[in-house]
N, C-alpha and C positions, 0 to 999 in steps of 0.2 A: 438450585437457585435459578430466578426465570426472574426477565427487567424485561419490562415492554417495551417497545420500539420507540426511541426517542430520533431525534432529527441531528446529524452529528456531520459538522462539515470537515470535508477533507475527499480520500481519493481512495475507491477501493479496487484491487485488481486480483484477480487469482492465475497462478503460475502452477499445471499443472494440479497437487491437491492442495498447495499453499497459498493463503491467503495474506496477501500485504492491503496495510490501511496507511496511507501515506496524510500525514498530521503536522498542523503547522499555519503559522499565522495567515491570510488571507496574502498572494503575494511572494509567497516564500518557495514557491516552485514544485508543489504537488504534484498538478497534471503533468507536467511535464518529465519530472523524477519519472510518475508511474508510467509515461507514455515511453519513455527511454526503457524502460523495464519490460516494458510488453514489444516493443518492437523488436530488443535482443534476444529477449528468450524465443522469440518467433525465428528469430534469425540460428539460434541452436537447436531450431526442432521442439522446444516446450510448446506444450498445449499451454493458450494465453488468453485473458479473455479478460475485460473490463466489468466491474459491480456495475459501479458509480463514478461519477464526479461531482463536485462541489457539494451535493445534497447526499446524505448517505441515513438511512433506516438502520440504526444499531440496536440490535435485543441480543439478548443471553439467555442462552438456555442450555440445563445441564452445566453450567461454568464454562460453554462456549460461546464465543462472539459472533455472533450472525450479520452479514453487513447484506439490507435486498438495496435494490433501485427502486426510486421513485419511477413510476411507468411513461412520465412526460419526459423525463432525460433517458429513456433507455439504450445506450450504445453512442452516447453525446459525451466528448472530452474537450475541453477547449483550452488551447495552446495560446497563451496569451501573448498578443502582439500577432499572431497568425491565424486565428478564429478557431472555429470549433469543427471538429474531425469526426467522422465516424467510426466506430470500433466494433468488430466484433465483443456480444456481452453477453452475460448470464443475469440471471432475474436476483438470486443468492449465492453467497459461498461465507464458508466460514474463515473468519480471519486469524492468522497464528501470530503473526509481526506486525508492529506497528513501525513505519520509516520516517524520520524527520530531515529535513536539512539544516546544517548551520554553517554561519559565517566562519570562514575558516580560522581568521584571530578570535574568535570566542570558542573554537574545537579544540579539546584537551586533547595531547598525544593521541591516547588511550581512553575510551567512553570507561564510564562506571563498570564496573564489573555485575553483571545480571539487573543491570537497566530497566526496570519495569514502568508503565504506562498504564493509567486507572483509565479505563474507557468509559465502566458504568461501575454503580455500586456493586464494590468485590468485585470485580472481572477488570483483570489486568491483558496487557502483552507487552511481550517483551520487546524495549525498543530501539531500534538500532537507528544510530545516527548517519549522513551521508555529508560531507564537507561541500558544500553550496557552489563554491570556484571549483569545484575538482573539473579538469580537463574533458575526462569522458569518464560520465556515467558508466558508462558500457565495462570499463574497467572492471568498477567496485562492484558491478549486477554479477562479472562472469565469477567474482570471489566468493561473495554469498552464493551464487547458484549451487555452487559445488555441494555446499554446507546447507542448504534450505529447499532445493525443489528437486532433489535426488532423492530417489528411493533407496531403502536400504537393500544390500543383495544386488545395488548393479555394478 
């Protein structure tokens, strides 16, 4: 299955060979989820590097999610309320997660059990939620890290 490149807003970053797509209403703290994500994994030694922000090229190919950068935003994240940052970035990479944020009285305990996220026709990822107020990011990134940007055999 192959979907050609539509225009898909949100925040794309890759963490070693894992690909996060950070998705979520306009405001809802994207850049900033994924900027905390790249600066911790930087700070543990993961190889980190930003797609995209705001504008994102999503195709499928093979039933994987390709996320490129548009070439006028290349290495551009903007941290709203404190402007726009430069990042180290890559032109593609392929995404495995998708991360949302939510208001914490609207976050159940426990997300859904195998959470999936329709990104294009047939092509899902699985999506993991992040509670909006939580204290530090940094926390919930080292929890998933273990589980999501580890090789297996280390």
């Amino acid at each position: 299955m192959s979907v050609e490149p539509t225009n898909f807003h949100g925040t794309a970053i890759v963490i070693g060979k894992t690909g996060l797509l950070f998705v979520g209403p306009s405001g809802s703290g994207k850049s900033e989820l994924a900027f905390s994500f790249l600066t911790e994994a930087e700070r543990c030694g993961l190889d980190a590097a930003l797609v995209a922000d705001d504008q994102i090229f999503i195709s499928v190919r093979d039933g994987a999610v390709i996320a490129r950068r548009p070439a006028t935003i290349a290495g551009l994240l903007e941290l709203r309320g404190s402007g726009i940052v430069k990042l180290r970035s890559v032109e593609t990479a392929q995404m495995h997660y998708a991360i949302t944020s939510v208001a914490s009285p609207d976050t159940p305990r426990l997300p859904p059990d195998n959470e999936m996220l329709e990104i294009a026709a047939g092509a899902h990822l699985p999506l993991l939620r992040i509670a909006r107020d939580s204290i530090m990011p940094y926390g919930k990134f080292a929890a998933l890290a273990q589980n999501l940007f580890m090789t297996k055999g280390m």
